[in-house]
C-alpha positions as CSV (number, residue, x, y, z in Angstrom):
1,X,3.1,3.8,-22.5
2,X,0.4,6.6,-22.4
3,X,-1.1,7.5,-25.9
4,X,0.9,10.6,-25.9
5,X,4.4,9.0,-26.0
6,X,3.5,6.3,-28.4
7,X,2.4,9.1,-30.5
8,X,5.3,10.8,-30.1
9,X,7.7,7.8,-31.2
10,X,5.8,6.4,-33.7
11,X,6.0,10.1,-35.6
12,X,9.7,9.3,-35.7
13,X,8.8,5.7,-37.3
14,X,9.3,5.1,-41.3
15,X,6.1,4.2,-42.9
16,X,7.4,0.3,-43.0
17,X,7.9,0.2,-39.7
18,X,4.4,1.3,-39.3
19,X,3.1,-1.1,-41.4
20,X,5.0,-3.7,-39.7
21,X,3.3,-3.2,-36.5
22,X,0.3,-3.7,-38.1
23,X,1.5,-6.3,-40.2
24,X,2.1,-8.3,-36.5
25,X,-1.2,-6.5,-35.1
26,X,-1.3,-9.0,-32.7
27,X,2.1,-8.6,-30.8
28,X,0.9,-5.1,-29.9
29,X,-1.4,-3.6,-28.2
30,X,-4.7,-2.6,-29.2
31,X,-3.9,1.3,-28.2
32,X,0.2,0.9,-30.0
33,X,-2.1,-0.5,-33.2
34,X,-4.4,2.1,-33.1
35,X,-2.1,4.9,-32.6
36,X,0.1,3.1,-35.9
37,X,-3.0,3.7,-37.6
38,X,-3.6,7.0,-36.7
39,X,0.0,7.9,-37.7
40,X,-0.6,6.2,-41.0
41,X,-3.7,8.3,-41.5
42,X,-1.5,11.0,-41.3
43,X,1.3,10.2,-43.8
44,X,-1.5,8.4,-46.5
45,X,1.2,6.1,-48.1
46,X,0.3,5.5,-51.4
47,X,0.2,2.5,-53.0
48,X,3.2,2.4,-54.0
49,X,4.1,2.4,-50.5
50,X,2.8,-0.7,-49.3
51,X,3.8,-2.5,-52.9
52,X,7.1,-1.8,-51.4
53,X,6.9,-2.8,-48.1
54,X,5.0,-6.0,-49.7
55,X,7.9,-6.7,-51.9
56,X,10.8,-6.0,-49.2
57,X,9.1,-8.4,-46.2
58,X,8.7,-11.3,-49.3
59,X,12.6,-10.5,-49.7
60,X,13.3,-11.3,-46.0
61,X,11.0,-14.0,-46.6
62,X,12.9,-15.5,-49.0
63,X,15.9,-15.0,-47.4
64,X,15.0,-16.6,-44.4
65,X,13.7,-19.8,-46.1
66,X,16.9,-20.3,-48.2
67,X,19.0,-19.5,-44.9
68,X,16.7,-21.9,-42.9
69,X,15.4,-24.6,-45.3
70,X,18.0,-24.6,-48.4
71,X,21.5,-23.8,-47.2
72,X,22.8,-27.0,-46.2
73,X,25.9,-28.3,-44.6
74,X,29.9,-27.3,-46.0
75,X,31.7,-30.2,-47.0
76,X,33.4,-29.8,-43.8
77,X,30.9,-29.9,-41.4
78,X,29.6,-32.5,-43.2
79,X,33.1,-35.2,-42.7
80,X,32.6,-33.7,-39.2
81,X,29.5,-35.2,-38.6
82,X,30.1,-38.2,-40.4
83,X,33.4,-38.7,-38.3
84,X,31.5,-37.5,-35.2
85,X,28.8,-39.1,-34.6
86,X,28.8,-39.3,-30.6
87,X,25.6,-38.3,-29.7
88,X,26.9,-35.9,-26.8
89,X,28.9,-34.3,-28.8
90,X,27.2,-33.8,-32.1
91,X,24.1,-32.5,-30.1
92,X,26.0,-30.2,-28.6
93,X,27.0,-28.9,-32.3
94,X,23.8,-29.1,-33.7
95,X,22.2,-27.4,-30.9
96,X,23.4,-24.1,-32.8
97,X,21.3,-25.1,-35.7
98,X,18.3,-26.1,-33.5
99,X,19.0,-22.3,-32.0
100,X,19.0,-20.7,-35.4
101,X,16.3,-23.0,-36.9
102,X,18.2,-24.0,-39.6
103,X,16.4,-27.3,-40.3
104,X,18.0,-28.7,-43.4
105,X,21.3,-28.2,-41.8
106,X,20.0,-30.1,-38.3
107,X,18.7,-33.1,-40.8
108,X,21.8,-33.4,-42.7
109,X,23.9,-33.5,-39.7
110,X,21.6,-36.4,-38.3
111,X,22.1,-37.8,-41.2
112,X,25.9,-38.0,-41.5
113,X,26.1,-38.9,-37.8
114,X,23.9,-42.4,-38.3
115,X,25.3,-42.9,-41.7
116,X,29.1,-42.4,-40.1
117,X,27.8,-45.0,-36.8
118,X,26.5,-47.8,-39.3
119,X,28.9,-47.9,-41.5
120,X,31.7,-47.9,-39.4
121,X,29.5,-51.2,-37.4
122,X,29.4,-52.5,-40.7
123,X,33.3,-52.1,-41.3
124,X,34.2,-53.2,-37.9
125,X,32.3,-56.3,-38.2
126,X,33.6,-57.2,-41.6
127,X,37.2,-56.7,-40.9
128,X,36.9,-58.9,-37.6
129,X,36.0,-61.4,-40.1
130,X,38.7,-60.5,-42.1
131,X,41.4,-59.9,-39.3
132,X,42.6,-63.7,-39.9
133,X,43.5,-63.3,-43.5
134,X,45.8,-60.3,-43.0
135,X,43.8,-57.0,-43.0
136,X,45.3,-54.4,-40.9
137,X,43.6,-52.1,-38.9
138,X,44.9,-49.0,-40.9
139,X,43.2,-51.0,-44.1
140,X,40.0,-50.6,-41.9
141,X,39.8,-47.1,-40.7
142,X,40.9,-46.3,-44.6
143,X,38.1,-48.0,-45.7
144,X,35.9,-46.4,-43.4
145,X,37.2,-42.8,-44.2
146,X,36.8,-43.2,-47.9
147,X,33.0,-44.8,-47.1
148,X,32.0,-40.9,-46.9
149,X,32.1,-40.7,-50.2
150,X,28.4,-43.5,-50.5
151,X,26.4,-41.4,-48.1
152,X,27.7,-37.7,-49.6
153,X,26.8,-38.9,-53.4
154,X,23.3,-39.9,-52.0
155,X,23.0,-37.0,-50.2
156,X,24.2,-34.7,-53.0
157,X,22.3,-36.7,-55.8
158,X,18.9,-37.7,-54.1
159,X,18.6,-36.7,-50.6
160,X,19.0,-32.8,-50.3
161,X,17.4,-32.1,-53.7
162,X,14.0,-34.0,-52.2
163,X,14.4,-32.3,-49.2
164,X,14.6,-29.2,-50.8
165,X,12.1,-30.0,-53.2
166,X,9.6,-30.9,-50.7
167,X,10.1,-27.7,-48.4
168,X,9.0,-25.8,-51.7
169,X,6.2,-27.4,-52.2
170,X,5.2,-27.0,-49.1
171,X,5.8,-23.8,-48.4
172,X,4.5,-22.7,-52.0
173,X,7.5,-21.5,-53.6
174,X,8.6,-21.9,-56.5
175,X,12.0,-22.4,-57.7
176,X,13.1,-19.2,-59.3
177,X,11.7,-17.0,-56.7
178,X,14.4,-18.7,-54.2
């Protein structure tokens, strides 16, 4: 674009969208940028201006880190990892979180998958030493179905709140501004 027509749509652009460009200065070239500023020099926001822009791109922010690194799994997709835990098809699944970069939700449903594998193993190996005093397979997959409830607690109790806790920390924020 020639100098011209950048100037011509960036006079169409809100001042927050102008900031934005030169928020990301470096996905833009140096002629877009300079023209931004230019069209800025124009308008002289105020203060208040770019207060506001400050405080709405620390919303998104915000918004993206809780909708990335703090929104965890529904009950139901968590039973459907635990239940599912064949690797083709849970990565298929989880690639959607991989896609969206919703990382607490990609750990949890790792974590439901192994927890799901080893303790069915450990069930099936139990009840084969069992099997001779009259435990029926039924009494098995029962077992193994009410087992979600160990790994959920843990996850509920200890697991997501460290997780959680430790994303804070390392992205700086503290727990009322989520």
């Amino acid at each position: 674009m020639t100098r011209q027509e950048l100037q011509e749509a960036y006079a169409s652009y809100s001042t927050n969208q102008l900031l934005e460009i030169l928020d990301n200065k470096f996905h833009y070239t140096e002629l877009a940028v300079s023209v931004a500023l230019e069209e800025l020099g124009k308008r002289k926001p105020d203060e208040n201006d770019i207060a506001a822009y400050k405080e709405e791109r620390e919303a998104v922010l915000l918004q993206s880190i809780h909708y990335n690194y703090i929104e965890g799994l529904s009950i139901g997709q968590k039973i459907l990892f635990f239940f599912l835990f064949i690797p083709f098809i849970r990565g298929i699944i989880a690639q959607n979180f991989i896609d969206d970069g919703k990382i607490l939700k990609l750990k949890q449903a790792s974590y439901y998958s192994w927890t799901g594998f080893i303790l069915l193993m450990l069930i099936v190996l139990i009840s084969s030493l069992l099997i001779d005093h009259g435990v029926s397979s039924l009494a098995v997959f029962s077992i193994w179905f009410l087992s979600f409830l160990i790994p959920y607690a843990l996850d509920e109790k200890y697991i997501r709140p460290a997780q959680i806790s430790r994303i804070r920390r390392e992205l700086g924020i503290k727990e009322e501004e989520e």
